[in-house]
C-alpha positions in Angstrom: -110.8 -27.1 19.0 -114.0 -25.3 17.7 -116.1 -23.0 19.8 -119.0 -23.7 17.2 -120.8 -25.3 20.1 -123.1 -24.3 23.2 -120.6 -24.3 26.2 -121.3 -27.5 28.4 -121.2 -27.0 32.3 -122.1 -29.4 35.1 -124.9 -29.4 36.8 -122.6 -29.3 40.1 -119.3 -30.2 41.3 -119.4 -32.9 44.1 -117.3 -32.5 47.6 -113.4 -32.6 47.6 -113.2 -30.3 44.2 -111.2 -27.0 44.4 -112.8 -25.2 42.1 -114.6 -24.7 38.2 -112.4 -24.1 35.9 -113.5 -22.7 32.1 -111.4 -24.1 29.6 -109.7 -21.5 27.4 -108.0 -21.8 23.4 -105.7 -24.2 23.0 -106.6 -26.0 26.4 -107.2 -30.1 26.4 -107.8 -32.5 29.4 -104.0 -33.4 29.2 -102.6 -29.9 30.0 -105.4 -28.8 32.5 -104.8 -31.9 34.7 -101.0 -30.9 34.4 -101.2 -27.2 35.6 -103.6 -28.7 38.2 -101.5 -31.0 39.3 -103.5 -33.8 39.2 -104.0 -37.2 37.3 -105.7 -37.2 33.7 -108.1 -39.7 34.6 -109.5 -38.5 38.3 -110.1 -35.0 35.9 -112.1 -37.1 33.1 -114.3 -39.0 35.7 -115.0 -35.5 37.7 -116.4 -34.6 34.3 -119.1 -37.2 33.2 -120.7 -33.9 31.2 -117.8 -34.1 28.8 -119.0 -37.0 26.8 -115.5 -37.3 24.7 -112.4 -36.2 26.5 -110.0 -35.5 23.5 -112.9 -33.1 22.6 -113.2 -29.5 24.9 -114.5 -26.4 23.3 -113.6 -23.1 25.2 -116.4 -21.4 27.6 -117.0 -25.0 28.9 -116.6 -25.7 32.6 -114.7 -28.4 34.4 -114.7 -29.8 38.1 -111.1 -29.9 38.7 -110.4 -32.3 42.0 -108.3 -31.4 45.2 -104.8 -32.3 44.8 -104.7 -35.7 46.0 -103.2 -36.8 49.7 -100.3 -38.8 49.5 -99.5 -41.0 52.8 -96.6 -42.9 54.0 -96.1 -45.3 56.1 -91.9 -44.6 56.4 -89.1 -47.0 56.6 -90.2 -50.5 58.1 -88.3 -53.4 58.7 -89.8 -57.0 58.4 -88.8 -59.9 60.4 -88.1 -63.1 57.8 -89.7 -65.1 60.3 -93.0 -64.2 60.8 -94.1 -62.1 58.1 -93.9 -62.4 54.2 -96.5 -60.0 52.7 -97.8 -56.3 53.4 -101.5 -55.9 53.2 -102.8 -52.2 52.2 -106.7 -51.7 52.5 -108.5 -48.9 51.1 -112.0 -48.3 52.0 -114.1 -45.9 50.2 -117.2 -44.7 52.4 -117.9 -41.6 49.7 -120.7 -41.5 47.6 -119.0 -41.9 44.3 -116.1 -44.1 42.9 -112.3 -43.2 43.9 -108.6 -43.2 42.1 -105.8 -44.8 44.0 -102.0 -45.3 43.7 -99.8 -47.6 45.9 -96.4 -47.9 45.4 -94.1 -50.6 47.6 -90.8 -48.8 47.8 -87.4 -50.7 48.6 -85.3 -49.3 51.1 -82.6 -52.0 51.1 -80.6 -49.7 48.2 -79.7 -46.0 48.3 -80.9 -44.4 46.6 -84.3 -46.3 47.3 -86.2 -48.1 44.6 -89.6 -48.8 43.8 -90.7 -52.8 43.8 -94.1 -51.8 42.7 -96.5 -49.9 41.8 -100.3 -50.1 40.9 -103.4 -47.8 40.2 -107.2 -49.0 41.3 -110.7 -47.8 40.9 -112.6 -48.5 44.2 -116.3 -47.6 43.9 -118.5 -46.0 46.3 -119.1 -48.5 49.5 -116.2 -50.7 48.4 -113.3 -52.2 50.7 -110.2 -52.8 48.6 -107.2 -55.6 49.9 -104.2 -55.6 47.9 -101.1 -57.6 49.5 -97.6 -57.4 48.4 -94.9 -60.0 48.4 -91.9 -58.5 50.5 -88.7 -59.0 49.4 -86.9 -56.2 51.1 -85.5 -56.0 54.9 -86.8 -52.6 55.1 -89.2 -50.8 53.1 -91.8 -48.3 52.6 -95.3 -48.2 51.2 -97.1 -44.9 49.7 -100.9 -44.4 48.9 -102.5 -41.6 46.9 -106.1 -41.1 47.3 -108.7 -38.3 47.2 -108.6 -35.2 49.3 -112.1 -36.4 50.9 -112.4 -37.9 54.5 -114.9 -40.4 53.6 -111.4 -42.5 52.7 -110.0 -44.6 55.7 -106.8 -46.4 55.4 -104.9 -49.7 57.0 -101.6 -51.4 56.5 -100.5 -55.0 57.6 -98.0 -56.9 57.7 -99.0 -60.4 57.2 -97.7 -63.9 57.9 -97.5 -66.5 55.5 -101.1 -67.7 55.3 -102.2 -63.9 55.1 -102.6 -63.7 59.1 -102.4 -60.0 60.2 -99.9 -59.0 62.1 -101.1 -56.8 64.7 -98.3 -54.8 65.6 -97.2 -54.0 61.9 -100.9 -52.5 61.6 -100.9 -48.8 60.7 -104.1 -46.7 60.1 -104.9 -44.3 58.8 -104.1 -41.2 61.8 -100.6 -42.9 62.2 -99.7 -42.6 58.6 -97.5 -39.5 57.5 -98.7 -36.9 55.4 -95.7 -36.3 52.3 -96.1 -33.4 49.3 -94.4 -35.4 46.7 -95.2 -39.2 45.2 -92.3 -41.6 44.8 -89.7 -41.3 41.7 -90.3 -43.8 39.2 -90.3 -44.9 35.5 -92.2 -47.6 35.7 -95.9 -47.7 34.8 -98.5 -48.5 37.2 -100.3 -51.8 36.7 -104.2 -51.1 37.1 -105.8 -53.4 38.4 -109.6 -53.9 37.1 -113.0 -53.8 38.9 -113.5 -57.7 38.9 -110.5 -58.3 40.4 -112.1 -56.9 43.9 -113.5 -60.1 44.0 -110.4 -62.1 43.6 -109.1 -63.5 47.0 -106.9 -65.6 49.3 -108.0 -65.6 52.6 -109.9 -62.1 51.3 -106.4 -60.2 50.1 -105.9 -59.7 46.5 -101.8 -60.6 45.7 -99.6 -59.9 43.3 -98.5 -63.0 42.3 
C-alpha cells in the first residue's frame, strides 16, 4: 500500500454497523473483515467509497458491519410421509441489499454433517424462497443474516408439491439464537440475483 493519496471516508455508515474503522499499514479488506469477525464481502459492500477493494491506503475509513445473527432452528425430525422438502424464506424489509448463509445440517450421523450450504444476495424489498430436498430423518437448518431487524424469517416443511406444512412452520421469534456457524469444508454455492425469479409453486429448489 501507498499513502500517496487523499484518505477516502464515507459520507455515513448506514444502521446495523458497529463502528468506523481507519485502516492502518499493512491492513487489506481480507484481514480487517477477519479481526472483525465478519465476511469479506458484507465488509466490501458496506464500503461502496472504496472503488477497488484489493486497494486501501492508510487514514481511510471503513463501515465495519455488526457481527451477523446466526439462527437455528435445532434438531427436527420429518415424517416420510407427508413432507419431502424444507422451505427457508428470507425477507429483507431494510433499505439496502443483504448477505445471507443457510446451511441444511444432517443429524442422522454423529458427529452431524452438513448436506448443504449456500450464500444469497437479497435486495432491499425482496422475499427470498429457497427449498431443500430432505434426505435426513432428523435435521437442522442455520441462517446468517444481518444484525438489523428489518430481516424477518420463516421455515417450512413442505409436502411433495411444495404445500406448507403448517405445524413444521417456524418464524422468526421461535428460532434460537447460536454464537458460532456450523463446521464445514465445503464452499457455499451462491446463488445469483436472477435466480429470485426462478420458481415451482414460488420456492426456488435445489435440484
Amino acid at each position: 500500500m501507498s499513502n500517496k493519496q487523499a484518505n477516502r471516508v464515507p459520507e455515513s455508515c448506514p444502521p446495523g454497523f458497529q463502528e468506523r474503522y481507519t485502516v492502518q499499514e499493512d491492513d487489506t479488506m481480507f484481514l480487517i473483515a477477519q479481526q472483525f469477525n465478519i465476511a469479506l464481502q458484507a465488509l466490501i459492500n458496506a464500503n461502496p467509497h472504496i472503488t477497488d477493494p484489493d486497494i486501501i491506503f492508510p487514514g481511510d475509513v471503513l463501515c465495519v458491519p455488526e457481527q451477523p445473527l446466526l439462527y437455528t432452528t435445532g434438531p427436527l425430525a420429518i415424517d416420510p410421509a407427508e413432507q419431502s422438502f424444507v422451505g427457508v424464506i428470507i425477507q429483507n424489509q431494510s433499505a439496502t441489499e443483504i448477505n445471507a448463509r443457510i446451511w441444511l445440517i444432517n443429524k442422522d450421523f454423529c458427529p452431524k454433517a452438513v448436506a448443504d450450504f449456500i450464500e444469497i444476495t437479497i435486495p432491499s424489498g425482496c422475499l427470498f424462497q429457497f427449498a431443500f430436498d430432505i434426505w435426513a430423518f432428523f435435521y437442522e437448518v442455520v441462517i446468517e443474516v444481518p444484525r438489523i431487524p428489518e430481516i424477518n424469517l420463516t421455515i417450512y416443511g413442505l409436502s411433495n408439491d411444495f404445500r406448507p406444512i403448517a405445524a413444521n412452520t417456524l418464524r422468526h421469534t421461535e428460532l434460537k439464537l447460536i454464537n458460532t456457524s456450523p463446521q464445514t469444508s465445503t464452499t457455499a454455492r451462491t446463488l445469483l440475483a436472477e435466480e429470485l425469479s426462478t420458481n415451482q409453486s414460488g420456492w426456488i429448489t435445489n435440484f
